[in-house]
C-alpha positions as CSV (number, residue, x, y, z in Angstrom):
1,X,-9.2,-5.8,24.1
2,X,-7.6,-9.0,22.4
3,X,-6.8,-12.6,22.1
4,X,-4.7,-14.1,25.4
5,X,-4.0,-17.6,24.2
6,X,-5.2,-20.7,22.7
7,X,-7.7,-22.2,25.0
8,X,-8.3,-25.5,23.8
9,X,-8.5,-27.7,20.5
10,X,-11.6,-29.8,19.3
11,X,-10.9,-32.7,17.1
12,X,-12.8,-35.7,15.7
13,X,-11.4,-39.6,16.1
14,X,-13.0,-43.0,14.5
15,X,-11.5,-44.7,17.5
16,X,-12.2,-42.9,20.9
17,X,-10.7,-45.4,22.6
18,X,-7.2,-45.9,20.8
19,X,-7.2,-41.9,20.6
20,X,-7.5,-41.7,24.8
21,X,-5.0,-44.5,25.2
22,X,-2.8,-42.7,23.0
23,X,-2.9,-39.1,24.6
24,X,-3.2,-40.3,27.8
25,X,-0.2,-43.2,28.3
26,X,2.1,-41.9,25.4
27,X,1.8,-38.3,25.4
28,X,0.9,-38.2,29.2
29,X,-2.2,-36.2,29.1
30,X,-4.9,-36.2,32.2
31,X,-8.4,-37.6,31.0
32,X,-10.6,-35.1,32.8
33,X,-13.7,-36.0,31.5
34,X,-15.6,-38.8,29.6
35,X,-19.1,-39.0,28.2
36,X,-20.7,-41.5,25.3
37,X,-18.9,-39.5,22.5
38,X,-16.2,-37.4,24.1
39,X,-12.8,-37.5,26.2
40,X,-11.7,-34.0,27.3
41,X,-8.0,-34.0,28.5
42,X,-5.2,-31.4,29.8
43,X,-1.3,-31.2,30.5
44,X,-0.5,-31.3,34.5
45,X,0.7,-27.9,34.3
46,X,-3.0,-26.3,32.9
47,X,-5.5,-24.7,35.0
48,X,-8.0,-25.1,32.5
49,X,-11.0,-27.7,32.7
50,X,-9.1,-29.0,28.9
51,X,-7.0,-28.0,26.3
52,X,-8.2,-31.1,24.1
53,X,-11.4,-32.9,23.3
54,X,-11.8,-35.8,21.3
55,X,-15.2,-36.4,19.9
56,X,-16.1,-39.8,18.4
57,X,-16.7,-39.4,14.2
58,X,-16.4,-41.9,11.3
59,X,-14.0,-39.2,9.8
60,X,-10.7,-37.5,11.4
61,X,-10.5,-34.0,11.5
62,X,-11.4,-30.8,13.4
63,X,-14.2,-29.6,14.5
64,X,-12.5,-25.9,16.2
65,X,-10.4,-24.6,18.4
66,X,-10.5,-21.7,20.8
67,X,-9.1,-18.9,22.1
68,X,-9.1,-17.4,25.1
69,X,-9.8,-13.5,25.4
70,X,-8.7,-11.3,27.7
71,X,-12.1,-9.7,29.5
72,X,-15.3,-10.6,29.4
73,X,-16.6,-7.1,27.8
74,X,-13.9,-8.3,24.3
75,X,-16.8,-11.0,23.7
76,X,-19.3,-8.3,22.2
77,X,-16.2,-5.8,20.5
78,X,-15.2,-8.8,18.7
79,X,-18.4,-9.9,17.8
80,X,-19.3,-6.7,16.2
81,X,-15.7,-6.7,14.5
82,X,-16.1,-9.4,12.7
83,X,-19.6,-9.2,11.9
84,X,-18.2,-6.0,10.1
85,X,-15.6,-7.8,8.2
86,X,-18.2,-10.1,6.8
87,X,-17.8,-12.7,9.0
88,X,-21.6,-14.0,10.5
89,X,-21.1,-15.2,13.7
90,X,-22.5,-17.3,16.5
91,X,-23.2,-17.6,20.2
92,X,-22.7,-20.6,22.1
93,X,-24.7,-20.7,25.1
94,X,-23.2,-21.5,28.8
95,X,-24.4,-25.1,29.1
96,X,-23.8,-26.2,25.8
97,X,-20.0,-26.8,25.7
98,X,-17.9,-28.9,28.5
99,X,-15.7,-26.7,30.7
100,X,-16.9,-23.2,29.8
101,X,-19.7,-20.3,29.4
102,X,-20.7,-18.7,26.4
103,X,-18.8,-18.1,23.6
104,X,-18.6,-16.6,20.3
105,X,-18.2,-18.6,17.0
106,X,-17.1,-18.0,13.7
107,X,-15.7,-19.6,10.3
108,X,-12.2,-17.7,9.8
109,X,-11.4,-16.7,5.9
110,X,-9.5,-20.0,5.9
111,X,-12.6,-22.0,6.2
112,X,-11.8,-23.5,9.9
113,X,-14.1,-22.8,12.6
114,X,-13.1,-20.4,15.9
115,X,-14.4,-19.8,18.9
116,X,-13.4,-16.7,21.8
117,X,-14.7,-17.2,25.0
118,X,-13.8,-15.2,28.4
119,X,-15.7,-18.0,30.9
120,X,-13.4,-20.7,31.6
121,X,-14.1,-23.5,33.9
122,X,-10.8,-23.3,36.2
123,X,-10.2,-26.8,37.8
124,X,-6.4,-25.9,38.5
125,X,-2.9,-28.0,37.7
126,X,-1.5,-31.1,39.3
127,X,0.5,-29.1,42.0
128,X,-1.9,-27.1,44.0
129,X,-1.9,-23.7,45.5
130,X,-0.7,-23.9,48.4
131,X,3.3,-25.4,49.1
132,X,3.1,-27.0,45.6
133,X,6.4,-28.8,44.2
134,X,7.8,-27.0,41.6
135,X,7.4,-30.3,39.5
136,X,4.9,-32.6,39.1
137,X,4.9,-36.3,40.2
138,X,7.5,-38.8,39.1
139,X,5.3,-41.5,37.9
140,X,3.3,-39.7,34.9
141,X,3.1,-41.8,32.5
142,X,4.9,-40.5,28.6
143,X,6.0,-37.8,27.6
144,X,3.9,-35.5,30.1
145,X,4.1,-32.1,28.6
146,X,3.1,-28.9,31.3
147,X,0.8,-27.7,28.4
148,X,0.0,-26.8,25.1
149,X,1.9,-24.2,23.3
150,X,0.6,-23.6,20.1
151,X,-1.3,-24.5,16.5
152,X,-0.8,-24.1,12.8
153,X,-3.2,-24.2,10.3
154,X,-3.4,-24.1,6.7
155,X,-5.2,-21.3,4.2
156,X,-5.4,-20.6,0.4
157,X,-4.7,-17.1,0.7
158,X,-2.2,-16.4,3.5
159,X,-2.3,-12.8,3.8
160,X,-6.2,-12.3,3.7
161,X,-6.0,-15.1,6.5
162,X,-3.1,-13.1,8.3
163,X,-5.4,-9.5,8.1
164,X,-8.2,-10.8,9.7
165,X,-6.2,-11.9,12.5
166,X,-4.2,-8.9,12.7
167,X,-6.3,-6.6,11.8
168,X,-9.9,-8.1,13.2
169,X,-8.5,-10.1,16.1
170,X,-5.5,-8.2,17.5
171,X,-3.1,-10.8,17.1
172,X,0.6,-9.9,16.6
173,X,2.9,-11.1,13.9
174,X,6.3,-12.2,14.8
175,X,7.8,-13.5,11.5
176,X,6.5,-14.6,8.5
177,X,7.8,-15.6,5.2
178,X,7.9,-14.3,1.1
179,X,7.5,-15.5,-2.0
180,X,9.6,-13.9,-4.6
181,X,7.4,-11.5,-5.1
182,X,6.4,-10.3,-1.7
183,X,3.1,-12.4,-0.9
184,X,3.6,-14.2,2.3
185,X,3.6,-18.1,2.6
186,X,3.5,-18.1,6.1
187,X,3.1,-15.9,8.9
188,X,3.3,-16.6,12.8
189,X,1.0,-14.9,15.2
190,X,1.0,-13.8,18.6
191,X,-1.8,-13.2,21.2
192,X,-1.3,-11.0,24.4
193,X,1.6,-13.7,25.0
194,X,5.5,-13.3,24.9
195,X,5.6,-16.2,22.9
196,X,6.7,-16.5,19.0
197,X,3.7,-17.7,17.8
198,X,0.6,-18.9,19.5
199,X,-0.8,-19.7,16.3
200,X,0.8,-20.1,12.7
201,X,-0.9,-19.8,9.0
202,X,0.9,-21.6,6.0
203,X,-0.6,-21.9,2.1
204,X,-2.2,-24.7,1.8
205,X,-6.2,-26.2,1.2
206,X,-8.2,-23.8,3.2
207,X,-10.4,-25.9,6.3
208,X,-7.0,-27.5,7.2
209,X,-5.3,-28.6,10.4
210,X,-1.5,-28.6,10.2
211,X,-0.7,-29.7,13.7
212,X,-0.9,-28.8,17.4
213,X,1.9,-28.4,19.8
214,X,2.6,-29.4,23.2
215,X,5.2,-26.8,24.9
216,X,8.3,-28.6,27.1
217,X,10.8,-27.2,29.3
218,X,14.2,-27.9,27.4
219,X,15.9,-29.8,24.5
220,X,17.0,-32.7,27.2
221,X,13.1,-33.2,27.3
222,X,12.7,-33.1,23.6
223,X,15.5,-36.0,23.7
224,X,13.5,-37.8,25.8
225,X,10.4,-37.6,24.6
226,X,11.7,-38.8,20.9
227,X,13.3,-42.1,23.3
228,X,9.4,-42.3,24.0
229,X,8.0,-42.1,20.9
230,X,10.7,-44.7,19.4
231,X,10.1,-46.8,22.4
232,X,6.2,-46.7,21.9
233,X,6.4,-47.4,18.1
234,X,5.3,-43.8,17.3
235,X,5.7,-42.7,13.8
236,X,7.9,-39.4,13.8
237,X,7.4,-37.1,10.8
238,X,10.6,-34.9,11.3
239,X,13.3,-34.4,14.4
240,X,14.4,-33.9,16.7
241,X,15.6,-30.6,15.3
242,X,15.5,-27.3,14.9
243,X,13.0,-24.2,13.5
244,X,14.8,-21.2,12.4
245,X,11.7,-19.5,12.6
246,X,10.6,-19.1,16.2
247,X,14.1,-20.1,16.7
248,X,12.3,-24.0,18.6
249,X,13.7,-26.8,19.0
250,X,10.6,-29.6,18.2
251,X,9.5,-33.3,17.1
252,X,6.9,-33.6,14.9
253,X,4.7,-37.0,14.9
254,X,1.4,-38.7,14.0
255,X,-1.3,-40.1,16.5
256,X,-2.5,-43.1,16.1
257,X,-4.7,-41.8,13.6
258,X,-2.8,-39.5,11.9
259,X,-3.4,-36.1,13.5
260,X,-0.1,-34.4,13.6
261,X,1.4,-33.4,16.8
262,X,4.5,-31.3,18.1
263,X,7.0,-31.0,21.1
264,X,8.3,-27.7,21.4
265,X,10.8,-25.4,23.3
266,X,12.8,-22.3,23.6
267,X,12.3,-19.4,21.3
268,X,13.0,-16.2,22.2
269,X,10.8,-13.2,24.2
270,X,8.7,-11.3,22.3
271,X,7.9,-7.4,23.1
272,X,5.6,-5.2,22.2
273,X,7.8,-3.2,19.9
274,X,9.9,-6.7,18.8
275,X,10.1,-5.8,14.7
276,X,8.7,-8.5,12.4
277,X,11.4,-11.6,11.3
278,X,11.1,-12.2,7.3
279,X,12.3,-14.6,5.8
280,X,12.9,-15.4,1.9
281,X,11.6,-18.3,-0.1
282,X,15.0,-19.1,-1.2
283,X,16.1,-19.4,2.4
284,X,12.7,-21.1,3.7
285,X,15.1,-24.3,3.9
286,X,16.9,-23.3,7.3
287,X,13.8,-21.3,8.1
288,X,11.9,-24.4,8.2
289,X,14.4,-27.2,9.6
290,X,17.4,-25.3,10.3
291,X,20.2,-28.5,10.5
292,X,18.6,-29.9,7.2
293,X,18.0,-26.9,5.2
294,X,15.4,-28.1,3.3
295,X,12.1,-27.9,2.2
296,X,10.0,-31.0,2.9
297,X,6.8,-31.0,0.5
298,X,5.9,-34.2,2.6
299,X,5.7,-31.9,6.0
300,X,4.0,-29.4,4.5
301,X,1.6,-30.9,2.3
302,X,0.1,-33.5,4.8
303,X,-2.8,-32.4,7.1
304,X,-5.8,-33.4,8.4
């Protein structure tokens, strides 16, 4: 029983139009799907129906974001395991949300809104089954990520936030970092993945949005994507450079309306047994942008 991966984010945009230009001819995403008050998009590489859907509000911000679990039968342990933690949950009936069946919903101790759902509507990747090329066709248009890697969200109380993860949820940690006295100011989690972090938890006002993160295959892509970005007039927050946590190298930008994104890559595998990575306030610096060694308040205090 557990968490697989993230499934798919769900954000809200004053400009539908400027947001789908954006994700689809900078970023290089496939529009799947559009109706009066929604685009649903994907990376080539995703068999998924989406892994992003805009929905048109007067305010920015997100609505939820999903996980997939890893059997259908998880759906009701979960339910009842968070129900027990004091959590009150939700079903979302098959019909009522693009691109997949039932799910179950709930508002985390942070204050942002989950889903889990088993049923995904599988409509494949760019390359096929049968033959496919190992890469996907010259003429994409941006950046043109394979997928999305990973999110980070903010909470008030990082270690209630990280227990009902870990302890509720399954999820593993892979690092995390300490105050001076031992309370943790961020953690990074791990679904049934070998990745670092499929989703990360740093202090800050509970409800928050951090970022999202599209994965890419190596740092000669993360060059070129930042030649995109300059060449589009994209505003980049920090990069290129490098995490010492997770050990990525990444670019971290603003949409058009001021949603945060990421390009990511490398890392390191991540076992079963792998021990936990700490780090120290006092070296959060190199932790946080390894080249720079510093702490940028600006990164980490603006959010959506």
């Amino acid at each position: 029983m557990g968490i697989l991966r993230l499934a798919h984010v769900d954000v809200r945009t004053p400009d539908l139009d400027l947001s789908a230009a954006y994700y689809t001819e900078v970023m290089g995403l496939q529009q799947v799907q559009r109706t009066d008050d929604c685009v649903y998009l994907k990376c080539w590489d995703e068999e998924d129906h989406h892994s992003l859907r805009m929905r048109y509000n007067p305010r920015t911000g997100m609505d939820s974001f999903t996980f997939r679990v890893e059997e259908e039968d998880d759906l009701h342990e979960l339910e009842k395991k968070v129900e027990a933690y004091g959590c009150p949950t939700s079903r979302v009936s098959r019909g009522e949300a693009v691109g997949q069946g039932e799910s179950l919903r709930f508002e985390v101790p942070s204050g942002q809104i989950m889903e889990l759902v088993w049923d995904i509507e599988k409509t494949g990747n760019m390359l096929g089954k049968t033959n496919p090329s190992p890469v996907p066709p010259p003429d994409l248009p941006g950046i043109a990520p394979p997928r999305m890697d990973h999110m980070l969200v903010n909470a008030e109380e990082v270690a209630e936030s990280a227990a009902f993860f870990i302890d509720v949820l399954g999820m593993r940690m892979t690092e995390q970092v300490l105050d001076g006295n031992g309370h943790q100011l961020g953690v990074w989690l791990a679904g049934n993945t070998r990745s670092p972090h499929d989703i990360a938890i740093v202090n800050g006002p509970n409800g928050a949005l951090h970022h999202w993160a599209y994965w890419l295959d190596d740092w000669d892509h993360i060059r070129k994507a930042a030649d995109t970005l300059a060449f589009n007039g994209v505003q980049i927050d920090q990069g290129p450079t490098r995490h010492g946590v997770t050990r990525g190298n990444t670019i971290y930008f603003f949409d058009p309306l001021g949603i945060r994104n990421e390009v990511f890559t490398g890392g390191y595998w991540v076992d079963p047994d792998t021990e936990i990575l700490t780090w120290t306030e006092d070296n959060f610096g190199k932790g946080l942008f390894y080249y720079e060694n510093v702490i940028s308040q600006r990164f980490l205090r603006m959010h959506t």
